[in-house]
Each structure stands twice: as C-alpha cells, then as structure tokens.
C-alpha positions in Angstrom: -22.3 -44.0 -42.2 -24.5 -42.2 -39.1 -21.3 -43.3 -36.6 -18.8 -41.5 -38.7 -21.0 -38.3 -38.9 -21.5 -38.4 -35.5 -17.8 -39.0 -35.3 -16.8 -36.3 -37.5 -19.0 -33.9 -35.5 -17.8 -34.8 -32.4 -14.4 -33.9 -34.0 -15.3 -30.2 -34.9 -16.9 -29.4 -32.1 -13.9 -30.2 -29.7 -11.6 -28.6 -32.3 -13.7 -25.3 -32.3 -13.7 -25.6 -28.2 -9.8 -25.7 -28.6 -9.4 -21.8 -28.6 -11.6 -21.4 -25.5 -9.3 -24.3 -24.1 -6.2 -22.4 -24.6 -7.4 -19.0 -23.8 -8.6 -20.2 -20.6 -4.5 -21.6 -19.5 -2.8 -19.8 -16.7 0.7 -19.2 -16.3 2.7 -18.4 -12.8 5.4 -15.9 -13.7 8.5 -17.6 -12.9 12.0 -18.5 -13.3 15.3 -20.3 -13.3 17.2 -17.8 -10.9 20.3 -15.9 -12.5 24.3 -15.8 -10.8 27.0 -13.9 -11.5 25.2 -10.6 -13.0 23.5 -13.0 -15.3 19.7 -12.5 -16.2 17.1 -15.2 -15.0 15.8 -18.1 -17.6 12.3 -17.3 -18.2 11.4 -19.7 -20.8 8.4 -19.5 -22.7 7.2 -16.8 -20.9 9.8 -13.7 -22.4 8.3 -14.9 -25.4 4.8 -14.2 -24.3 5.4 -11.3 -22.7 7.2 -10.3 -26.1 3.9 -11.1 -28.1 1.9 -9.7 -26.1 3.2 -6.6 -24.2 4.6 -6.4 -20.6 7.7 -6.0 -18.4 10.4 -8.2 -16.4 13.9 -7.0 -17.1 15.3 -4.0 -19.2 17.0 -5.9 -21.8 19.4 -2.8 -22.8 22.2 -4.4 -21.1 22.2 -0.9 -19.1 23.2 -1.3 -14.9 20.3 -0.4 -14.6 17.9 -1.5 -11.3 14.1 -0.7 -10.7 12.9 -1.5 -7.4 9.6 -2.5 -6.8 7.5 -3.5 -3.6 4.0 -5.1 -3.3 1.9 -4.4 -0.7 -0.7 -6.3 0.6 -1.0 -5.4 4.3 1.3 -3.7 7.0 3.6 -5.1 9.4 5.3 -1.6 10.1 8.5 -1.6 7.6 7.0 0.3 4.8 7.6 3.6 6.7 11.3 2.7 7.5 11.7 1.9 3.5 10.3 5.1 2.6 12.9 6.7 4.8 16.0 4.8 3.6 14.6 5.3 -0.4 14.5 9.1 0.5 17.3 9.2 1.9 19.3 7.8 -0.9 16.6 9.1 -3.5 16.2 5.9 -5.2 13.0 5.7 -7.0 10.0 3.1 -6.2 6.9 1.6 -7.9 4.6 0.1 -4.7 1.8 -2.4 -6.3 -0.8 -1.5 -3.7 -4.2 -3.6 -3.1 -7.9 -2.2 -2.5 -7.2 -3.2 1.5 -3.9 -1.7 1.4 -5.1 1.4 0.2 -8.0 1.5 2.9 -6.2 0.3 5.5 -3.0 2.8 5.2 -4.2 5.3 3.5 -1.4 7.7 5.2 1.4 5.5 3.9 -0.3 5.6 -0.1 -0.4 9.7 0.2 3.8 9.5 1.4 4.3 6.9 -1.3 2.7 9.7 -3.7 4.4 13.1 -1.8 7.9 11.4 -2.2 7.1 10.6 -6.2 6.8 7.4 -6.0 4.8 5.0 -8.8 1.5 3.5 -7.6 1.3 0.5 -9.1 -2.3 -1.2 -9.3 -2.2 -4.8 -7.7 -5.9 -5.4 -7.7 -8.6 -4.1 -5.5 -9.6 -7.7 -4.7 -6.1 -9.6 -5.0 -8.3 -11.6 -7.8 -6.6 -14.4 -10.3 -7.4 -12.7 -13.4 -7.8 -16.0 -15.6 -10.7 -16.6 -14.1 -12.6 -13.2 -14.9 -14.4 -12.1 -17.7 -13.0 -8.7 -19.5 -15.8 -7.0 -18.0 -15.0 -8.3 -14.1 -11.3 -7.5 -14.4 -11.6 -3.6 -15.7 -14.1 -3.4 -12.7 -11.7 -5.0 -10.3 -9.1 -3.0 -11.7 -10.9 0.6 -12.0 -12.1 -0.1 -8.3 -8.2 0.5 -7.3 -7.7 3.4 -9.6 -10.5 5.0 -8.0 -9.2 4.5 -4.3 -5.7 5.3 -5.1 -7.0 8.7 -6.9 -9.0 9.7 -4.0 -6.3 9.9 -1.7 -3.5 11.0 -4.3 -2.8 13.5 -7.5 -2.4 9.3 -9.2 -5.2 9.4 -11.2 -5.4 6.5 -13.6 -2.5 3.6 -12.4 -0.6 2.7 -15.7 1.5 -0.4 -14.2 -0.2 -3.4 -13.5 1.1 -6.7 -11.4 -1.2 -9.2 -11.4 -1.6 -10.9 -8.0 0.3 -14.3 -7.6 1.8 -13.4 -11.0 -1.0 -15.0 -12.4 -1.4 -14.3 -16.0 -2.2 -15.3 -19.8 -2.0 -14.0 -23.0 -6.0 -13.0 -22.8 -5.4 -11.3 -19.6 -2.2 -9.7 -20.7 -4.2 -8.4 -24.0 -7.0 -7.2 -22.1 -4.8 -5.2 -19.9 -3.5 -3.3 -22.4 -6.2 -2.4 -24.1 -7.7 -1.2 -20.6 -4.5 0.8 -20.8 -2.2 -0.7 -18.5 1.4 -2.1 -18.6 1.8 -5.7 -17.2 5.3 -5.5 -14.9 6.8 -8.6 -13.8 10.3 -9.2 -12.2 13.3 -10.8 -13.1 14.2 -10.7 -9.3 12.9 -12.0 -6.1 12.8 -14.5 -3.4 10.9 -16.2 -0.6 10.4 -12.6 1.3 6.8 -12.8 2.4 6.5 -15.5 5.3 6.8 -13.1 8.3 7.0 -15.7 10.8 10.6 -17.2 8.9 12.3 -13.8 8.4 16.4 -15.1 8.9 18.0 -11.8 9.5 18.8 -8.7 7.0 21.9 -10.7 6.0 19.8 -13.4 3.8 17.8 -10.5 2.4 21.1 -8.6 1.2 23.0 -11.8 0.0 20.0 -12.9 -2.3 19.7 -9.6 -3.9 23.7 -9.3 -4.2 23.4 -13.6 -5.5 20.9 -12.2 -8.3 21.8 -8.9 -9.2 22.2 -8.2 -13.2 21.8 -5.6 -15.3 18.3 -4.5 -16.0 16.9 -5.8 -13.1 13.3 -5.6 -12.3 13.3 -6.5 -8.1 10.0 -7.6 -6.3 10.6 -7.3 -2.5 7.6 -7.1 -0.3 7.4 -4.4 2.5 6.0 -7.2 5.1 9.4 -8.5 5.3 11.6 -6.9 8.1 14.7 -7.9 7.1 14.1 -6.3 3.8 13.7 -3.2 5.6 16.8 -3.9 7.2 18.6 -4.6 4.5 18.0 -2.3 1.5 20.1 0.5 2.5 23.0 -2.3 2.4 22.2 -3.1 -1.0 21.6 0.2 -2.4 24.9 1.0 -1.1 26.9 -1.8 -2.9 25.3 -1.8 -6.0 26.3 1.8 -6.4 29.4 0.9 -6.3 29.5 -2.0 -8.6 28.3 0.9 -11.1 24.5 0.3 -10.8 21.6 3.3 -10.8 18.1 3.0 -9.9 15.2 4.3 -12.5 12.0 4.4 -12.4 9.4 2.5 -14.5 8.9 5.2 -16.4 12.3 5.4 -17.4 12.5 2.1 -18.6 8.9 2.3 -20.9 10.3 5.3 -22.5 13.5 4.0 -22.8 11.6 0.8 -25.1 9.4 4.0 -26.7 11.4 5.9 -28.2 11.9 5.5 -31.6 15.2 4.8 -33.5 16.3 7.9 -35.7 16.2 8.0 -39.1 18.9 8.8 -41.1 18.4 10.6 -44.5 20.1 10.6 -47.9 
C-alpha cells in the first residue's frame, strides 16, 4: 500500500510539472518554402501564431509584399538600400538590435526621416524562451528606449524575436507588453557574408518564392541583396504586386466587418 502512494504521488507531481514542461518548449520559425506564387507550409506553427497573435503572411490573397530587413551590424549596404527604397518609395520595417542602434546611430535616424518602421529585434539579441516575463520586457524596453533617443519612434510596436525563436508564452507575453510578433513567410540563406554568390541568386530566390501576401526577411549585411532589390522591386511591379507597410497589413486584420441592418 506505502509503494502505490508513493507511486501515485510520484504520478501527480510529474503531471502538475507538465505545464511548466510545455511552457518552457521553443519553436524555430520555419518552413517548407513556396513555388509558383504559392505561400510556404508552416505547419503547426500558423496555427500558433493564430492562437496566440502574430504575423507571417497577409492571408487576404491581396499582391500584396512587405519588406522587411534585420539588422544586426553594418557591412555598408544598408545606406545603398535606403537609396534604392527611396527611390522607388517602397516602404520598410528594419528589426534593429541594441548594438545596431549604438553603433549606427546615423543610419536609425534615416531609417526614421524616410518613414520607415523600426522594428525592435532585442537590445541583447536574447532567446526569449529562456527569460522570465520580467527579463524580456527589460531586454525589450532597453531597445525602445535607444531607438527613441535618437528618433520621433517612441514605443516599437513590431517585434522579431532573434533566431525566430519563440513560444506560445513568449508570444503571449509580447502582446500583453504591447507588441506584435512579425515573422516571414519569405527568406533565404542571406546572412553568411563570406558566401555572397552574386545579386543574381538573391533576385532569383525572391522571384522562386514570391506569393501574394508576402512577408520578406532580407538582411542588410548581404551585398548582393543590396544589389539586387531594385531588380526585384522592378519585376514584381509588373507582375501586379505593391509594397505596404506593416501597418497596413495590421489594420487591414483590424478593421471590423460592417454590419448590415434590418
């Protein structure tokens, strides 16, 4: 009789440790890659993201694109992006880290003047799964605070988490810290510096991906990016595509439907 109580209460304890168990899971945003103007599979993930709150495509069927850059450090092709995004006045959200922010703090102010979204990234590039509540509104509001020193961006409202690192916890505690979680239902390997292949590859991947609704994560570091965005902005126009903002597509999932009377 003793072993079985003992058994039994070795049984409810793990069973009450089972939400910690789960809360404490991380996810890598990720995907099974889209062709022929097709959206990516995402898997279980739309479906947490659906529960929960959050961004990776515009689901309105709409040819629609939002472009959106991350921004770690500089290798000297954010300023030529700028130029090319002005030039065609295409809209941008930059996800910008605490170093970023310090360490170009010329290129955050143009980002800003040319009414761009500043997109909060982290100030420490920290997996949020393994902070408390407490240690990611302090990581987050450090950002916020650097970002609005330097700009008229007061309080950042779009969120990437770094590495795309997420779960449902971190994804509830976001929004109630009032942030957006925004992921991407576009991208590619774009980051290794040393392995760039020429703006061709850049272009083609884009152009292999594209669908309606689109969410794109490109990272400035990558040269032929830089090269290669004008390119793309240019064809997709004329496939019929337009580029939003963000904000565009959050109000677009806001508004509500209209009701009709008697």
């Amino acid at each position: 009789m003793k072993k079985l109580v003992i058994l039994f209460s070795f049984i409810l304890v793990m069973f009450t440790l089972l939400p910690s168990i789960s809360e404490a899971s991380s996810y890598g945003w990720g995907f099974k890659k889209g062709t022929n103007h097709q959206p990516p599979e995402v898997g279980k993930y739309g479906q947490i993201l659906e529960e929960n709150g959050g961004y990776y495509i515009d689901k309105s069927g709409d040819k629609v694109v939002y472009l959106t850059f991350d921004n770690g450090y500089e290798q000297g092709y954010t300023e030529p992006i700028l130029d090319v995004l002005k030039k065609e006045d295409v809209p941008a959200t930059f996800f910008v880290t605490g170093h970023y922010v310090r360490s170009q703090p010329e290129l955050v102010k143009r980002m800003d003047r040319d009414g761009h979204i500043i997109g909060n990234h982290s100030n420490h590039h920290a997996d949020f799964t393994t902070l408390s509540k407490e240690e990611m509104k302090e990581d987050l509001t450090l950002l916020d605070r650097a970002v609005a020193a330097i700009t008229d961006q007061e309080k950042l409202q779009y969120l990437r988490p770094p590495r795309g690192t997420f779960n449902p916890q971190t994804i509830q505690w976001a929004n109630e810290l009032g942030y957006t979680h925004v992921f991407w239902s576009l991208a590619f390997v774009d980051w290794e510096t040393d392995h760039q292949k020429g703006w061709e590859k850049s272009y083609q991947q884009v152009m292999k991906q594209i669908h309606p609704g689109a969410v794109i994560l490109l990272h400035t570091v990558s040269k032929d990016n830089a090269e290669a965005i004008e390119h793309f902005i240019t064809d997709l126009r004329k496939q019929g595509y337009t580029f939003k903002s963000l904000d565009d597509l959050v109000l677009k999932n806001t508004i509500p439907e209209p009701i009709f009377g008697m």
